[in-house]
C-alpha positions as CSV (number, residue, x, y, z in Angstrom):
1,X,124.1,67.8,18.9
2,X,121.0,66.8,19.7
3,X,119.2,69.1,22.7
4,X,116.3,71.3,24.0
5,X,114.7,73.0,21.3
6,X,112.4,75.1,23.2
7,X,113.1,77.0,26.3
8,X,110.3,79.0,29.2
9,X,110.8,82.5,29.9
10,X,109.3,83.9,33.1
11,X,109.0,87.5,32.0
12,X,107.9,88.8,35.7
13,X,106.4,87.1,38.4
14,X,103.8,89.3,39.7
15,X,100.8,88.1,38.8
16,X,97.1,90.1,39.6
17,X,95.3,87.0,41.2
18,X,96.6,84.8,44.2
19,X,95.2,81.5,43.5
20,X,96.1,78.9,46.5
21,X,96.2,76.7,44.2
22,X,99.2,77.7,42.3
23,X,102.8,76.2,41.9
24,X,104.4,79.2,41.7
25,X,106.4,81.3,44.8
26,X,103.6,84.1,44.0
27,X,103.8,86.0,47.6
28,X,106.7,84.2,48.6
29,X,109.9,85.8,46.3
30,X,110.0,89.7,46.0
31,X,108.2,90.6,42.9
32,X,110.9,91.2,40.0
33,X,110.4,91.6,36.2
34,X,113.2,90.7,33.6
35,X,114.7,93.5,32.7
36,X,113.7,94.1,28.8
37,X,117.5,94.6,27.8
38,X,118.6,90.7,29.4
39,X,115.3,90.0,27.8
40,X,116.0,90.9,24.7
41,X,119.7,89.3,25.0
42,X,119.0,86.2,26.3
43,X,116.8,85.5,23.3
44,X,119.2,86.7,20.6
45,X,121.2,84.1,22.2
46,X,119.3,81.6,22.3
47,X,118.1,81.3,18.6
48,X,121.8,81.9,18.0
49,X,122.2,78.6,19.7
50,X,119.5,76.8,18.0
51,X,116.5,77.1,20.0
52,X,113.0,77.1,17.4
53,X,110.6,78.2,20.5
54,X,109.9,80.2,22.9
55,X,107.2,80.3,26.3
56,X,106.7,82.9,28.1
57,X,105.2,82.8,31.0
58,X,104.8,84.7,34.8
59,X,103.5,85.3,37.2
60,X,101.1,86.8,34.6
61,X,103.0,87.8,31.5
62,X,100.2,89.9,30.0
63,X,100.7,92.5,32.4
64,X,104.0,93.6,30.7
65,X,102.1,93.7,27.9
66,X,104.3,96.5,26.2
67,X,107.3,94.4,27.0
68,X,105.7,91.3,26.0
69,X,104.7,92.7,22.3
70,X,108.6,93.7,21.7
71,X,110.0,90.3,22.7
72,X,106.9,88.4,20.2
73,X,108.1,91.0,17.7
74,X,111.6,90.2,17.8
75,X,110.6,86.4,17.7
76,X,108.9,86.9,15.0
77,X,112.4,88.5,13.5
78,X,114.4,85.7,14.5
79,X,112.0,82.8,13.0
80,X,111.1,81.5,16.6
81,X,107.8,79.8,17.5
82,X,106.1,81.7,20.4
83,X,103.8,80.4,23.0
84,X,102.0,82.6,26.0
85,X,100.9,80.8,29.6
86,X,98.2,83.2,30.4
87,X,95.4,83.6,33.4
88,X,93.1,85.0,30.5
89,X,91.9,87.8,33.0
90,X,93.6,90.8,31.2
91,X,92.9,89.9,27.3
92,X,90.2,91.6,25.3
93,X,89.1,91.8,21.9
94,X,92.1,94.3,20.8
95,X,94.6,92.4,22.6
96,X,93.7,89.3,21.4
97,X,93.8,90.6,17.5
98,X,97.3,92.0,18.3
99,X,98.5,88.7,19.3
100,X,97.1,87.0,16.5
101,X,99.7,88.5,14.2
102,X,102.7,87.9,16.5
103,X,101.9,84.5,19.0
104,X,101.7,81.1,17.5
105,X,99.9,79.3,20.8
106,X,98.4,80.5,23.9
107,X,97.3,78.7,27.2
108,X,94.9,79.7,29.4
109,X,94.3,78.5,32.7
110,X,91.2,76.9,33.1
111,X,90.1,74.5,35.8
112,X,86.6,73.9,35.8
113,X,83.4,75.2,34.3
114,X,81.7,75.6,37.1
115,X,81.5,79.2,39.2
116,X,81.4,77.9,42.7
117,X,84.6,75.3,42.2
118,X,86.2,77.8,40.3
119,X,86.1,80.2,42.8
120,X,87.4,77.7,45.6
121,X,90.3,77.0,43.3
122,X,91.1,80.4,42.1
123,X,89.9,82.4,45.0
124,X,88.0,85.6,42.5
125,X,85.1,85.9,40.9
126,X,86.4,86.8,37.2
127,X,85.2,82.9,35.9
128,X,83.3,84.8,32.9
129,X,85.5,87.1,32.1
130,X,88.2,84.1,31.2
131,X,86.0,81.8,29.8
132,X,84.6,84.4,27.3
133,X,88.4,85.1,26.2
134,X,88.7,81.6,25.5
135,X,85.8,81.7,23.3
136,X,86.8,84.9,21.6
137,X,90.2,83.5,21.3
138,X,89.0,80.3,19.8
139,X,87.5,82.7,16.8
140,X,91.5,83.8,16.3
141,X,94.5,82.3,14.2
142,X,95.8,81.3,17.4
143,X,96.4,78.2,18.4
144,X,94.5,77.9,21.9
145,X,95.5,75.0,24.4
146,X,92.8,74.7,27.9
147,X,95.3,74.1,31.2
148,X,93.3,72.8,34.4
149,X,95.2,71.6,37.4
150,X,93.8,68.3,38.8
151,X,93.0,68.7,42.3
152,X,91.1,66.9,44.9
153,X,88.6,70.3,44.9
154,X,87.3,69.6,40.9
155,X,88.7,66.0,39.9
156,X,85.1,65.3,40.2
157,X,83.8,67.7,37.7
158,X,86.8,68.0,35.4
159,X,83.8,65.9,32.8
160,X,81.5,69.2,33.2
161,X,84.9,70.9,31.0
162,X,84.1,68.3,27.8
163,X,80.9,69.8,27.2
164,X,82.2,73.5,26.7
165,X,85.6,72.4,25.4
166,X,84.3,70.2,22.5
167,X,82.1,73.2,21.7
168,X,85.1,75.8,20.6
169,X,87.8,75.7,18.6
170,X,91.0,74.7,20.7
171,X,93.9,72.5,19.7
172,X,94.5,70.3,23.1
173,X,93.2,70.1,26.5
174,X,96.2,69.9,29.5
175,X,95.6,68.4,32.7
176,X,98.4,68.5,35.1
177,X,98.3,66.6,38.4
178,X,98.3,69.4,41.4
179,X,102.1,70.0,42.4
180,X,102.7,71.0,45.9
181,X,105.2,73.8,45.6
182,X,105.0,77.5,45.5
183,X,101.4,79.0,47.4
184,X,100.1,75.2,46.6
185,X,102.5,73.8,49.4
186,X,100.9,75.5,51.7
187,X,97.5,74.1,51.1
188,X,98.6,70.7,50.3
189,X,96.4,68.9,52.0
190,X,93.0,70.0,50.2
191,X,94.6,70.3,46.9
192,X,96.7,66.5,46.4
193,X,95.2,63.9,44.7
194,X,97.2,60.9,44.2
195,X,99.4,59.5,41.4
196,X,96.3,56.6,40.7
197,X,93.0,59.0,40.9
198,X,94.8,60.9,38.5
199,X,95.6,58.6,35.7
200,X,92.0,57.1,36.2
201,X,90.6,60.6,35.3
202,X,92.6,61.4,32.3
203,X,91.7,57.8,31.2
204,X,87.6,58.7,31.5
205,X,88.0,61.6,30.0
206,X,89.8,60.3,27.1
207,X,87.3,58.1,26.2
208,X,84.6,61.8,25.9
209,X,86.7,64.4,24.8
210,X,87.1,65.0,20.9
211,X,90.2,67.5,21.7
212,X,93.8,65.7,22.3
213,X,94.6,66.1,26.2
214,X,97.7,66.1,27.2
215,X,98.3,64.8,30.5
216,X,101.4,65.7,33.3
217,X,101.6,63.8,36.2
218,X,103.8,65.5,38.8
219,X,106.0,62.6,39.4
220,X,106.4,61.7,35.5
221,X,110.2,61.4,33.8
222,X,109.2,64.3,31.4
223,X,109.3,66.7,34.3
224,X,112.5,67.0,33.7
225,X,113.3,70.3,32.8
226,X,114.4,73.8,32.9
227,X,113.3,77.8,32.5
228,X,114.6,80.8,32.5
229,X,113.6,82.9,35.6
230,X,112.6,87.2,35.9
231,X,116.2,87.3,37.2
232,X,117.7,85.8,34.1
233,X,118.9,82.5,35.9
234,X,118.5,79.0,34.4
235,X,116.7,76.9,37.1
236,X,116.0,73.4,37.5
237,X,112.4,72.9,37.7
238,X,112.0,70.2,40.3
239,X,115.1,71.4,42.4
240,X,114.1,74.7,42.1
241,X,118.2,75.3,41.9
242,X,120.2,78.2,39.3
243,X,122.3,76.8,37.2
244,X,123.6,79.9,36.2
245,X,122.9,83.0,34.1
246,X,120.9,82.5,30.6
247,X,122.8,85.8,29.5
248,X,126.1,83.3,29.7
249,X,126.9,81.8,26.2
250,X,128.8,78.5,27.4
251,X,125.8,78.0,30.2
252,X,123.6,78.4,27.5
253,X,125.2,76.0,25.3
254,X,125.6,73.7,28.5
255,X,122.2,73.5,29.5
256,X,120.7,73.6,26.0
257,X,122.6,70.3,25.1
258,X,122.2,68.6,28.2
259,X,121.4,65.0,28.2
260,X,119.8,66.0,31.5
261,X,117.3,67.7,30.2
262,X,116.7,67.0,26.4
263,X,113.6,66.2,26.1
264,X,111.4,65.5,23.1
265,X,108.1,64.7,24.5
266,X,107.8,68.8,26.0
267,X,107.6,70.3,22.7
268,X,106.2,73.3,21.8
């Protein structure tokens, strides 16, 4: 039966910056990490039921870092393809060559090359620190994907990434359209930029940028989908709804062959 093949975990979801940008309920939910045993449960049974990948993401996964290494480990066991959505802030050169023998891709957030808009977007002053990792990172067996979110606040200088971007050694550029939920619903109104700006800069920078960019537009079909929350809960992405406990085996198989949200285009 044909169904998702890769599945988000969200390890914990404190994270140690507060962008206002951000679609997550950073500041708004308790701050809760997955407990390592459910951890380690949920993804025995998942690659029992045919999952090939696995993202984990936060808040900031990296600062579970002991608990992060034991769950790459045991993917690495199991034959499962791992990806990490990272801020960057909290990798150095040790980190990163620890990685390298256990992480197959990693994503850092990344929104604009320039201090003063990066600032305004991710309210700290730690732009050098992250874009050094991603050049150190580069150097790795990694596979290194960019994430900026488009906003109103840097859709205008998104071209000042190329430059930088088509100078390292990174698999794919992703731009996602700002999505109002989490902290980024409360500042809205300086962050949204509109369905048509949106597709009109991807196009331009297309048509300059030697790396693959992988676009998500926040009203797009391929949104469709689900994680795996730091309470161990299946939700619904766009709803933001459980759909019950990932340490379940029949919800697991449920939701993993759902025609709802099989979806081949959000691969690993």
């Amino acid at each position: 039966m044909m169904g998702l093949k890769n599945i988000m975990i969200e390890i914990t979801n404190e994270c140690n910056r507060k962008c206002p940008i951000c679609e997550a309920s950073i500041g708004v939910r308790p701050i809760k990490h997955l407990p390592q045993k459910a951890a380690i449960d949920i993804i025995k049974l998942l690659s029992d039921n045919a999952i090939e990948s696995i993202s984990f993401t936060g808040g900031e996964p990296l600062s579970r870092w002991n608990e992060l290494i034991e769950l790459l480990e045991l993917c690495k066991k199991r034959n499962l393809a791992t990806r990490l959505y990272t801020n960057g802030i909290l990798l150095n050169e040790n980190k990163i060559n620890t990685l390298a023998k256990l992480l197959n891709d990693i994503v850092v957030s990344f929104d604009s090359n320039n201090h003063e808009i990066n600032l305004e977007i991710r309210n700290d002053l730690l732009f050098d620190k992250v874009r050094n990792n991603i050049i150190s990172l580069s150097h790795s067996s990694i596979n290194v994907y960019v994430i900026s979110v488009c906003s109103s606040i840097n859709i205008n200088d998104l071209s000042n990434n190329v430059d930088f971007l088509n100078s390292i050694n990174i698999k794919g550029w992703m731009i996602q359209q700002f999505i109002p939920n989490g902290i980024g619903k409360l500042h809205k109104s300086i962050f949204e930029v509109s369905a048509n700006t949106f597709e009109n800069k991807i196009g331009e920078l297309r048509n300059v940028s030697k790396i693959p960019i992988l676009s998500y537009a926040y009203n797009a079909i391929d949104t469709k989908r689900v994680f795996i929350n730091c309470e161990g809960k299946f939700i619904d992405y766009k709803s933001n709804t459980s759909l019950g406990s990932a340490l379940n085996e029949p919800t697991i198989n449920k939701i993993l062959n759902s025609k709802i949200y099989k979806n081949k285009k959000r691969t690993i």
